[in-house]
PQR file with spaces between the fields and no chain letter, atoms N, CA, C, O and H, PARSE charges and radii, in Angstrom:
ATOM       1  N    UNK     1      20.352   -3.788   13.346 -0.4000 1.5000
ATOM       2  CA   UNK     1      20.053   -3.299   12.027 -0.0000 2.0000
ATOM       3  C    UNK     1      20.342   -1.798   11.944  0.5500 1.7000
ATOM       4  O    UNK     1      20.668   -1.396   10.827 -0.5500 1.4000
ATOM       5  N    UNK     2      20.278   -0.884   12.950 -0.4000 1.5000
ATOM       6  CA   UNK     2      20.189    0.566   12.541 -0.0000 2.0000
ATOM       7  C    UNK     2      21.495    0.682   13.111  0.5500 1.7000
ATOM       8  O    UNK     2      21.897    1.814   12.842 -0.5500 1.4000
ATOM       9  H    UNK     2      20.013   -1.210   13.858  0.4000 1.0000
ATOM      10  N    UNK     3      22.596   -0.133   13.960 -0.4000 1.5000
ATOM      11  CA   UNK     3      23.677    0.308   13.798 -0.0000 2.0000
ATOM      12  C    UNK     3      24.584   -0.339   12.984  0.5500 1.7000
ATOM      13  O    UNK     3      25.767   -0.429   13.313 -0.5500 1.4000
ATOM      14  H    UNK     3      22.270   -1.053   14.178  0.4000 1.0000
ATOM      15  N    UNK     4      23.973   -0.997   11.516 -0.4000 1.5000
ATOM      16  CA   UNK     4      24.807   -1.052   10.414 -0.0000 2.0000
ATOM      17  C    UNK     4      24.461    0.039    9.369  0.5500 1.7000
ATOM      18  O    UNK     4      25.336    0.284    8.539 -0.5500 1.4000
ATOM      19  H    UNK     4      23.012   -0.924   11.248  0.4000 1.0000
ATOM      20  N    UNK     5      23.415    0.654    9.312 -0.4000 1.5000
ATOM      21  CA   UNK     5      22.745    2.092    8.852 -0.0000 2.0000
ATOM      22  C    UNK     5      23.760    2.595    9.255  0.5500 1.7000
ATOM      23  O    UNK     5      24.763    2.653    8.542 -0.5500 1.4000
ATOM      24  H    UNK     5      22.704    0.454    9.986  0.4000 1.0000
ATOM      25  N    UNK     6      23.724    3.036   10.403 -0.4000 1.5000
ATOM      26  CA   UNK     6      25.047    3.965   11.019 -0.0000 2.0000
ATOM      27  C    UNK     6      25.907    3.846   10.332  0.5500 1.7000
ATOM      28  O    UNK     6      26.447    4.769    9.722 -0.5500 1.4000
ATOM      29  H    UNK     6      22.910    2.989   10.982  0.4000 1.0000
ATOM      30  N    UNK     7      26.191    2.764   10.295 -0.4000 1.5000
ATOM      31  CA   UNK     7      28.046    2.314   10.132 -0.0000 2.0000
ATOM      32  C    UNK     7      28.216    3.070    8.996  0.5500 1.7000
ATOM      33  O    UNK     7      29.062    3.951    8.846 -0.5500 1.4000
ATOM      34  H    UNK     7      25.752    2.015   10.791  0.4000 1.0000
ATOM      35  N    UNK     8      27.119    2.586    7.935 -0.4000 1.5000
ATOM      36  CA   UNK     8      26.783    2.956    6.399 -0.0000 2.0000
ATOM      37  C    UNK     8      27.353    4.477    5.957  0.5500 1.7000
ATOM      38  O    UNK     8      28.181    4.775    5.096 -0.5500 1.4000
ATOM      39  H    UNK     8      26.431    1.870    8.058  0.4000 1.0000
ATOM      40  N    UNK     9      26.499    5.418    6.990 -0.4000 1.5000
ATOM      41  CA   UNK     9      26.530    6.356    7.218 -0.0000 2.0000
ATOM      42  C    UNK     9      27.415    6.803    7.411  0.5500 1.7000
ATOM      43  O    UNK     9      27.596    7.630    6.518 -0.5500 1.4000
ATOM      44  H    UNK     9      25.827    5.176    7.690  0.4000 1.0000
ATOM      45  N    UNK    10      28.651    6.808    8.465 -0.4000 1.5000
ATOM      46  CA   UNK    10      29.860    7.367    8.678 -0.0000 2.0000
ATOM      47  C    UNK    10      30.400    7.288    7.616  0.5500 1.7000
ATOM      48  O    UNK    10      30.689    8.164    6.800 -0.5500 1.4000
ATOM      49  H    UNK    10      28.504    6.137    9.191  0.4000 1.0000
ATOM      50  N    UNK    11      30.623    5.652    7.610 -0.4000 1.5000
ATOM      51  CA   UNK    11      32.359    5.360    6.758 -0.0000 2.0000
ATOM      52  C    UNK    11      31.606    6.345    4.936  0.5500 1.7000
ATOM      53  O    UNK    11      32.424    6.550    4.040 -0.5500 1.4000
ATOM      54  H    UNK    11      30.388    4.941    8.273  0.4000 1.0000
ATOM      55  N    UNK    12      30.221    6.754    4.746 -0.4000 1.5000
ATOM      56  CA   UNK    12      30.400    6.986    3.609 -0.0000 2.0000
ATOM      57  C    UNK    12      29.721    8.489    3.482  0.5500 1.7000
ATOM      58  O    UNK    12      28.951    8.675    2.540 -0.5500 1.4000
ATOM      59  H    UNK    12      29.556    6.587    5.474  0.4000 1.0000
ATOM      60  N    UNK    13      29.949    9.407    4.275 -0.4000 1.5000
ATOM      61  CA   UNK    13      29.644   10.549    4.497 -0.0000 2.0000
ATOM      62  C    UNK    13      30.182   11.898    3.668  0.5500 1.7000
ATOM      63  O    UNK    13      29.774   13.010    3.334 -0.5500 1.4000
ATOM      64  H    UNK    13      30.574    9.256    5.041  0.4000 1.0000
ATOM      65  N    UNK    14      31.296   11.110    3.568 -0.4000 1.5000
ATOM      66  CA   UNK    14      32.354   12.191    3.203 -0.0000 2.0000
ATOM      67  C    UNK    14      32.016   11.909    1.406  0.5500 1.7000
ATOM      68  O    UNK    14      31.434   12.662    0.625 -0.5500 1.4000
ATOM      69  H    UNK    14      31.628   10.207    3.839  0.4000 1.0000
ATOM      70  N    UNK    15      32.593   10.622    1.167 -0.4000 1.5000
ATOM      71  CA   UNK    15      32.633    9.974   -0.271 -0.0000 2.0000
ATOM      72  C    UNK    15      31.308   10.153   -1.380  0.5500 1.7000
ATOM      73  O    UNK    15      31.308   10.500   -2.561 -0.5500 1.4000
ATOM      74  H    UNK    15      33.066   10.010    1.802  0.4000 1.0000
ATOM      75  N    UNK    16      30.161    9.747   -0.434 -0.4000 1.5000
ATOM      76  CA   UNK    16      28.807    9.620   -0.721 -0.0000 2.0000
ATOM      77  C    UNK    16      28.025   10.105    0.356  0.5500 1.7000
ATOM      78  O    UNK    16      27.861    9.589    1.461 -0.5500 1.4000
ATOM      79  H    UNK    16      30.161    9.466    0.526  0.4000 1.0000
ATOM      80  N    UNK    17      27.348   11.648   -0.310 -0.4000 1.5000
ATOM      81  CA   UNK    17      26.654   12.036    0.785 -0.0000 2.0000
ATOM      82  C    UNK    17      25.195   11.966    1.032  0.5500 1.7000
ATOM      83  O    UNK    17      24.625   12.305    2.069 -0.5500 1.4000
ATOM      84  H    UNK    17      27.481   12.068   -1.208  0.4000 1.0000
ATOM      85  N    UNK    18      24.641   11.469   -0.084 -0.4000 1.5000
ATOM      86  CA   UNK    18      23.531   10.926   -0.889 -0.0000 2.0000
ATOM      87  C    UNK    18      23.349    9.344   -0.150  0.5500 1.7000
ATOM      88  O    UNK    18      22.355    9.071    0.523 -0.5500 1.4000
ATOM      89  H    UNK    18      25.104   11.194   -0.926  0.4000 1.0000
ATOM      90  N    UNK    19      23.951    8.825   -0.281 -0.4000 1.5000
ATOM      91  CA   UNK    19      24.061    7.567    0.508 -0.0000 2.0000
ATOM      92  C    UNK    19      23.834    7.558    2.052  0.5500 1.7000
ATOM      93  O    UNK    19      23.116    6.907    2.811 -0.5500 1.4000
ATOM      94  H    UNK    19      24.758    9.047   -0.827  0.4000 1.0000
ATOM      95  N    UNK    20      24.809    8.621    2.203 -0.4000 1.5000
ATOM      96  CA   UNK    20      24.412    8.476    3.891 -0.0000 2.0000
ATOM      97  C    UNK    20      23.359    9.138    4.369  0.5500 1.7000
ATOM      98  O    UNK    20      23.076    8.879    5.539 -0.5500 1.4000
ATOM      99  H    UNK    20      25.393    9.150    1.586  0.4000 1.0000
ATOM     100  N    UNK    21      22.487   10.160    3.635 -0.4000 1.5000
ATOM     101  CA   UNK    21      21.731   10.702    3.730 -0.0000 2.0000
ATOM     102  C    UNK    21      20.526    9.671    3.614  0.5500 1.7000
ATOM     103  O    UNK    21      19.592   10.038    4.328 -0.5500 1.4000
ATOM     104  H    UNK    21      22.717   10.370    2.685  0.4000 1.0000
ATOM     105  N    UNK    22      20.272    8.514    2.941 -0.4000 1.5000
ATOM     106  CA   UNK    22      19.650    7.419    2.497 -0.0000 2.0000
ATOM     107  C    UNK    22      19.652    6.095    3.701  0.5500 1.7000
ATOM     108  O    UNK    22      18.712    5.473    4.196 -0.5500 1.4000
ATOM     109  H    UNK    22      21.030    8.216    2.361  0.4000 1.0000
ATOM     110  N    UNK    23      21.191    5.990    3.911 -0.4000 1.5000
ATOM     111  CA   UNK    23      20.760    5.264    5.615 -0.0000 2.0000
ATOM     112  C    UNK    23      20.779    5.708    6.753  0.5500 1.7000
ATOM     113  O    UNK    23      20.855    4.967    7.733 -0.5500 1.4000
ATOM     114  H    UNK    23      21.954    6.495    3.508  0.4000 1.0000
ATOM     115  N    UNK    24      20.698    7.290    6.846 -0.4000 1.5000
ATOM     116  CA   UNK    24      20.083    7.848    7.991 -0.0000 2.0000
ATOM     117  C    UNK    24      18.838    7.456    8.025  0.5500 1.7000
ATOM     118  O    UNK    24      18.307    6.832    8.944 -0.5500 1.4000
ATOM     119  H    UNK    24      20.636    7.892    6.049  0.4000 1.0000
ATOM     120  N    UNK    25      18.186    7.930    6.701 -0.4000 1.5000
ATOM     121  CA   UNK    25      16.610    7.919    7.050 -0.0000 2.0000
ATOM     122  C    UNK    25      16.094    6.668    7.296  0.5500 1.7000
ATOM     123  O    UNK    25      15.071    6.354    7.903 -0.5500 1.4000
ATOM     124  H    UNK    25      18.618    8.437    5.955  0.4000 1.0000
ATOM     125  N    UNK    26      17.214    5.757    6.563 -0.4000 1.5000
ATOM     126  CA   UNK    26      16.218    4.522    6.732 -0.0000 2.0000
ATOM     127  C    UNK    26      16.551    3.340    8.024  0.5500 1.7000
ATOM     128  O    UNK    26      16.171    2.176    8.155 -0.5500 1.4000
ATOM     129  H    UNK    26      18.045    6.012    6.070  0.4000 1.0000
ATOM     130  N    UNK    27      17.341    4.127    8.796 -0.4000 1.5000
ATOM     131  CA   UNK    27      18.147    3.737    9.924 -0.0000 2.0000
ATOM     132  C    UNK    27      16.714    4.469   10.901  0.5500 1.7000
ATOM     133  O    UNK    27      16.074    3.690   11.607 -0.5500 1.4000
ATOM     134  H    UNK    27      17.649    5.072    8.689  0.4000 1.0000
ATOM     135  N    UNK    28      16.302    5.995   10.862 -0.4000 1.5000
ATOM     136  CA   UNK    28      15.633    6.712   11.337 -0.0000 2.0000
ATOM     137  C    UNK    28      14.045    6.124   10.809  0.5500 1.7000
ATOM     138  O    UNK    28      13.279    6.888   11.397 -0.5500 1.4000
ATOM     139  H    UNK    28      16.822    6.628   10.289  0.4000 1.0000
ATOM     140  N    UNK    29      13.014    4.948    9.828 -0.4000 1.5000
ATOM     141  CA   UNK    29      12.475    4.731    9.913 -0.0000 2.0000
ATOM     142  C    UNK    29      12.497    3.305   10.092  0.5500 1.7000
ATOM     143  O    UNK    29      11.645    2.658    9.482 -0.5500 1.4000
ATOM     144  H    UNK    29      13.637    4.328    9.350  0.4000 1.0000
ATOM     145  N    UNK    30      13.520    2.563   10.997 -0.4000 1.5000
ATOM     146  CA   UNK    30      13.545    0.973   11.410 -0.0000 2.0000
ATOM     147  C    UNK    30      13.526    0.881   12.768  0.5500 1.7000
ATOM     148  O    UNK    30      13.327   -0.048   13.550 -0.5500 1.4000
ATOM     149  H    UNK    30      14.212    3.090   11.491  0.4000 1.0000
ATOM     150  N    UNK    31      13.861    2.446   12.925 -0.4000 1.5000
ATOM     151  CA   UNK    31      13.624    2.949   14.629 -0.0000 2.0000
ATOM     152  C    UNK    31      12.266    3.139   15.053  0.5500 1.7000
ATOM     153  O    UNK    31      11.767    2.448   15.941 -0.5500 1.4000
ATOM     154  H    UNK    31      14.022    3.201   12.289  0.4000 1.0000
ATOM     155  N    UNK    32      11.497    4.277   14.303 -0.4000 1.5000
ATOM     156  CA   UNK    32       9.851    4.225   14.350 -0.0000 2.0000
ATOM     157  C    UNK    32       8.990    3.281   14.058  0.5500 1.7000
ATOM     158  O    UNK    32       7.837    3.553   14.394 -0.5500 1.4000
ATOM     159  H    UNK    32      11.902    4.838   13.581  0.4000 1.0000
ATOM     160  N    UNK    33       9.155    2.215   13.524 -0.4000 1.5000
ATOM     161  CA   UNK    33       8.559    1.212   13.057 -0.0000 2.0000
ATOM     162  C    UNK    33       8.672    0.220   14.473  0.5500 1.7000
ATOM     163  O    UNK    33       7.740   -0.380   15.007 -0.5500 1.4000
ATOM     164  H    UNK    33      10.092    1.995   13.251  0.4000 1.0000
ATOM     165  N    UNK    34       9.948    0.243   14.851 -0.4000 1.5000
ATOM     166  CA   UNK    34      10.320   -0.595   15.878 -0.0000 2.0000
ATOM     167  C    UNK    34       9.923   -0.163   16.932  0.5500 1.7000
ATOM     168  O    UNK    34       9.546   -1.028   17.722 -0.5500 1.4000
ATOM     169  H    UNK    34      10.706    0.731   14.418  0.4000 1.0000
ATOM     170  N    UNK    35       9.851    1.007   17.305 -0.4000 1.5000
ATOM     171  CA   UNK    35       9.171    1.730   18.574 -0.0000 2.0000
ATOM     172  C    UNK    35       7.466    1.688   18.291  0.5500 1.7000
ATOM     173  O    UNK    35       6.665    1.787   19.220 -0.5500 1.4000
ATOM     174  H    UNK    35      10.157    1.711   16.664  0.4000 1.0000
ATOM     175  N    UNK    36       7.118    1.550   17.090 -0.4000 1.5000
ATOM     176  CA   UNK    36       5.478    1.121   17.244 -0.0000 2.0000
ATOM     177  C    UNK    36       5.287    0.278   17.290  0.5500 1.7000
ATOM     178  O    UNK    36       4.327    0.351   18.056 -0.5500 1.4000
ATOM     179  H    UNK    36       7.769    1.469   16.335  0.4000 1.0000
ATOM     180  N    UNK    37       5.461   -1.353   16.952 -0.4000 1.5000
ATOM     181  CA   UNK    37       5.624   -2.270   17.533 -0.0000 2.0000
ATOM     182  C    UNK    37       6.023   -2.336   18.720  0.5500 1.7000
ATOM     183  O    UNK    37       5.204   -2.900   19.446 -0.5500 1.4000
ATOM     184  H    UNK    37       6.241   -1.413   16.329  0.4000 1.0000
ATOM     185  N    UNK    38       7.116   -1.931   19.322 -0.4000 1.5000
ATOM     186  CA   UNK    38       7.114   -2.697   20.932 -0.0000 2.0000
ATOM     187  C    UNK    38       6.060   -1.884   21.459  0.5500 1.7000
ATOM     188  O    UNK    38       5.527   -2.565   22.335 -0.5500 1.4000
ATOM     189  H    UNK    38       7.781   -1.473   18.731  0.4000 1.0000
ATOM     190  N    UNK    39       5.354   -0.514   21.353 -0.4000 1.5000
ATOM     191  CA   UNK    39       4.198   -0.193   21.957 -0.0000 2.0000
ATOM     192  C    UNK    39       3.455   -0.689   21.786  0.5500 1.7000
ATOM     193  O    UNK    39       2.824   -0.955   22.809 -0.5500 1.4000
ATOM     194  H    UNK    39       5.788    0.040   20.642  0.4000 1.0000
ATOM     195  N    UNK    40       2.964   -1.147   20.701 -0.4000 1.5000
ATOM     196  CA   UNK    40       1.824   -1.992   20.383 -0.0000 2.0000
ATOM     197  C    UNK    40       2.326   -3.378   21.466  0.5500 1.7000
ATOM     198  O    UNK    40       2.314   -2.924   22.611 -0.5500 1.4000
ATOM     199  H    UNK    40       3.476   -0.931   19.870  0.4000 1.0000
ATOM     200  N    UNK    41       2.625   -4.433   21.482 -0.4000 1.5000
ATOM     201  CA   UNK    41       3.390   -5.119   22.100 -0.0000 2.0000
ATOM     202  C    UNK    41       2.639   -4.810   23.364  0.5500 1.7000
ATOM     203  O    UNK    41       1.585   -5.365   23.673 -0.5500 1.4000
ATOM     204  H    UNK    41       2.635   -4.801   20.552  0.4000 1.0000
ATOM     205  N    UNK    42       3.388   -3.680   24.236 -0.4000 1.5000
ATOM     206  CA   UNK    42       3.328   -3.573   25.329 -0.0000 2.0000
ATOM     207  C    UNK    42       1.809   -3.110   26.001  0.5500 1.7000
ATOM     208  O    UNK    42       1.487   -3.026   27.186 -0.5500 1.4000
ATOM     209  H    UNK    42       4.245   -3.229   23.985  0.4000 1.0000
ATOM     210  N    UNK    43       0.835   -2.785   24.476 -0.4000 1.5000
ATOM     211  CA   UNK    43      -0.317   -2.216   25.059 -0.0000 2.0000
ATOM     212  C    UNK    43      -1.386   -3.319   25.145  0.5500 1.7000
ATOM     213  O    UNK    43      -2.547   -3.249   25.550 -0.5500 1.4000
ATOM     214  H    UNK    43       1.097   -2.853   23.513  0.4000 1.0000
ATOM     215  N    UNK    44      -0.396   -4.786   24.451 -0.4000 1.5000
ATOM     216  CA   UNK    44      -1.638   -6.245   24.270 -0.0000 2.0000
ATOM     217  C    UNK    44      -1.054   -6.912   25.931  0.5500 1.7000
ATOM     218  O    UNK    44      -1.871   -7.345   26.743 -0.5500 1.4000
ATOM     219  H    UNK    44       0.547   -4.843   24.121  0.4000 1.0000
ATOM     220  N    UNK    45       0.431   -6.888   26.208 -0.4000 1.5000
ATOM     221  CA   UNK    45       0.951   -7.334   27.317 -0.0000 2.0000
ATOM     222  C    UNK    45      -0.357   -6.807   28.418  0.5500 1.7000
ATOM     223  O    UNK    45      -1.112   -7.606   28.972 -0.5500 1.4000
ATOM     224  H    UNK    45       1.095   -6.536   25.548  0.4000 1.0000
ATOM     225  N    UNK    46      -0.427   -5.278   28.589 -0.4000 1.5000
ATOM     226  CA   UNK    46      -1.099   -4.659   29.522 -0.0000 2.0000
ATOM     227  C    UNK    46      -2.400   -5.223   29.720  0.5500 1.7000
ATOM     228  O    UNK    46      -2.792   -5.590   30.827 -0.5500 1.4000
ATOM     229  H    UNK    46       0.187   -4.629   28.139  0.4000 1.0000
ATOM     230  N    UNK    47      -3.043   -5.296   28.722 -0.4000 1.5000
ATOM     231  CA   UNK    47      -4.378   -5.753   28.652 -0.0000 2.0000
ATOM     232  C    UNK    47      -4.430   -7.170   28.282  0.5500 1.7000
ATOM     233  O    UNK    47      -5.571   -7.614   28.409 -0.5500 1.4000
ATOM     234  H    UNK    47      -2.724   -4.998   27.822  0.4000 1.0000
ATOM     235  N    UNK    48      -3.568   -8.031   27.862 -0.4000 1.5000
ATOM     236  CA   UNK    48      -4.237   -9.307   28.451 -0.0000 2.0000
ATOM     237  C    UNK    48      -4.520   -9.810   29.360  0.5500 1.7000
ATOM     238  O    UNK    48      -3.639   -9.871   30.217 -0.5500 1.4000
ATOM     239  H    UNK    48      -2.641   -7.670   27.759  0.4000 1.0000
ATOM     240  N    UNK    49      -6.080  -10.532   29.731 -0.4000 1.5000
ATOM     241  CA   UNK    49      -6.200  -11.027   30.645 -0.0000 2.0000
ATOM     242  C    UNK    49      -6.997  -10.048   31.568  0.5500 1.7000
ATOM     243  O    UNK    49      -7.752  -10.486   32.435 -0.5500 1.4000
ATOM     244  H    UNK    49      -6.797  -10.482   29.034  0.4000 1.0000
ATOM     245  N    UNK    50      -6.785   -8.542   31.333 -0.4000 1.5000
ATOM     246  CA   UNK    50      -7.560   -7.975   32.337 -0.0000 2.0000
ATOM     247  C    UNK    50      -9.082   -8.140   31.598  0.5500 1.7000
ATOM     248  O    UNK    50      -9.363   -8.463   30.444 -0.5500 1.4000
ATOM     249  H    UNK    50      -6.171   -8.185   30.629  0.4000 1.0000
ATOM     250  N    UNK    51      -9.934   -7.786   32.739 -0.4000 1.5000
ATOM     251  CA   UNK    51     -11.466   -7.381   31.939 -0.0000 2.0000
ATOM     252  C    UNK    51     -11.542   -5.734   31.802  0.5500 1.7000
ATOM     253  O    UNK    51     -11.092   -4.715   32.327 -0.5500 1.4000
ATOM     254  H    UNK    51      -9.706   -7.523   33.677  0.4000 1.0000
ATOM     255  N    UNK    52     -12.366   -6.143   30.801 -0.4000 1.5000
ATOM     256  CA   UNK    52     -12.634   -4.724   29.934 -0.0000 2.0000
ATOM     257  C    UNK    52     -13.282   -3.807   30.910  0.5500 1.7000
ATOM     258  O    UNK    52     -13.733   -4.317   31.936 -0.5500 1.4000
ATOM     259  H    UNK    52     -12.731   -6.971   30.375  0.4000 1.0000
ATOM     260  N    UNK    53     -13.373   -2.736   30.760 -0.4000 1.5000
ATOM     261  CA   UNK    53     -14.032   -1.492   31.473 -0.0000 2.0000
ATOM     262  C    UNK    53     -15.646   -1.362   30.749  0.5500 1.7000
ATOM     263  O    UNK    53     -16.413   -0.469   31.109 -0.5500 1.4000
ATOM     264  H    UNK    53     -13.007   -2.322   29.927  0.4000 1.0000
């Protein structure tokens, strides 16, 4: 998904800079979204199954 943002981005940089300015960011918030999920993810992986403190 964020390297068709990209793509978005290049081929229309020059033409439309408004545009690419539009799937940067939203290339740049499918990345943060996605990096809080797999942390989240990785912080239920960690702790399942152990006992609590």
């Amino acid at each position: 998904m964020v390297g068709l943002y990209m793509g978005v981005a290049r081929r229309t940089i020059s033409a439309d800079p408004e545009r690419a300015r539009l799937a940067l960011r939203t290339g740049e918030d499918t990345v943060r979204q996605a990096m809080t999920e797999m942390r989240h993810l990785l912080e239920v992986l960690r702790t399942d199954g152990e006992p609590k403190s």
